[in-house]
N, C-alpha and C positions, 0 to 999 in steps of 0.2 A: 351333237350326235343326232343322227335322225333317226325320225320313226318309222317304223314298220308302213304305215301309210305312203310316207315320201321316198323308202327305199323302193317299195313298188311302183311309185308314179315316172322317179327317175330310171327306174329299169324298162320300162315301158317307152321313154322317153329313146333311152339309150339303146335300146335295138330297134325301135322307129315301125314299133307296132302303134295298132287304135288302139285306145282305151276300150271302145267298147267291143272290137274282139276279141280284147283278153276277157274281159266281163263273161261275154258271152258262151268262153270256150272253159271260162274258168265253173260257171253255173249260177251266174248273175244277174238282173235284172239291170241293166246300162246303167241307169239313174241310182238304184241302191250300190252300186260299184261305185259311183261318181260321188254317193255321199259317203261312201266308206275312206274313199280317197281324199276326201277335202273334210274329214272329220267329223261329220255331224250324225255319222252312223258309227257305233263303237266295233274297232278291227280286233273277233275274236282270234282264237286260236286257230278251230277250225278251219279258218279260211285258205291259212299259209300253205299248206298240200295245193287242194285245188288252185290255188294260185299260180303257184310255179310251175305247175305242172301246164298250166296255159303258160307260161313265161319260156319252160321250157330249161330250167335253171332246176339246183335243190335248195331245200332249204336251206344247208350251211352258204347256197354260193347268195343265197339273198341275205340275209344275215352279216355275210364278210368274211366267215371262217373259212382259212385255205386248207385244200388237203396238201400232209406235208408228208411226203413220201421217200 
């Protein structure tokens, strides 16, 4: 299973944005982005909003939850 870290890196990955303009658009500093992505900065709760919201995605769709209709 992955982490919250690596579901954003691979989402980021996978629609073939920069990192550091999700960072940037999420309210980031590139390099505290870049340790939050590679660990060394702890991914709080707060971040996942802002996140997505630069990803452009909701939470459930980074998470994996599908809406079942």
């Amino acid at each position: 299973m992955l982490t919250t870290a690596e579901r954003v890196s691979a989402l980021i990955k996978e629609k073939g944005y920069k990192q550091r303009a999700i960072a940037e658009k999420a309210g980031f500093e590139p390099r505290d982005f870049s340790n939050l992505l590679n660990g060394r900065k702890t991914f709080k709760s707060e971040y996942i909003c802002p996140i997505c919201k630069a990803l452009g995605i909701t939470p459930n769709e980074l998470f994996g939850f599908v809406d079942r209709k």
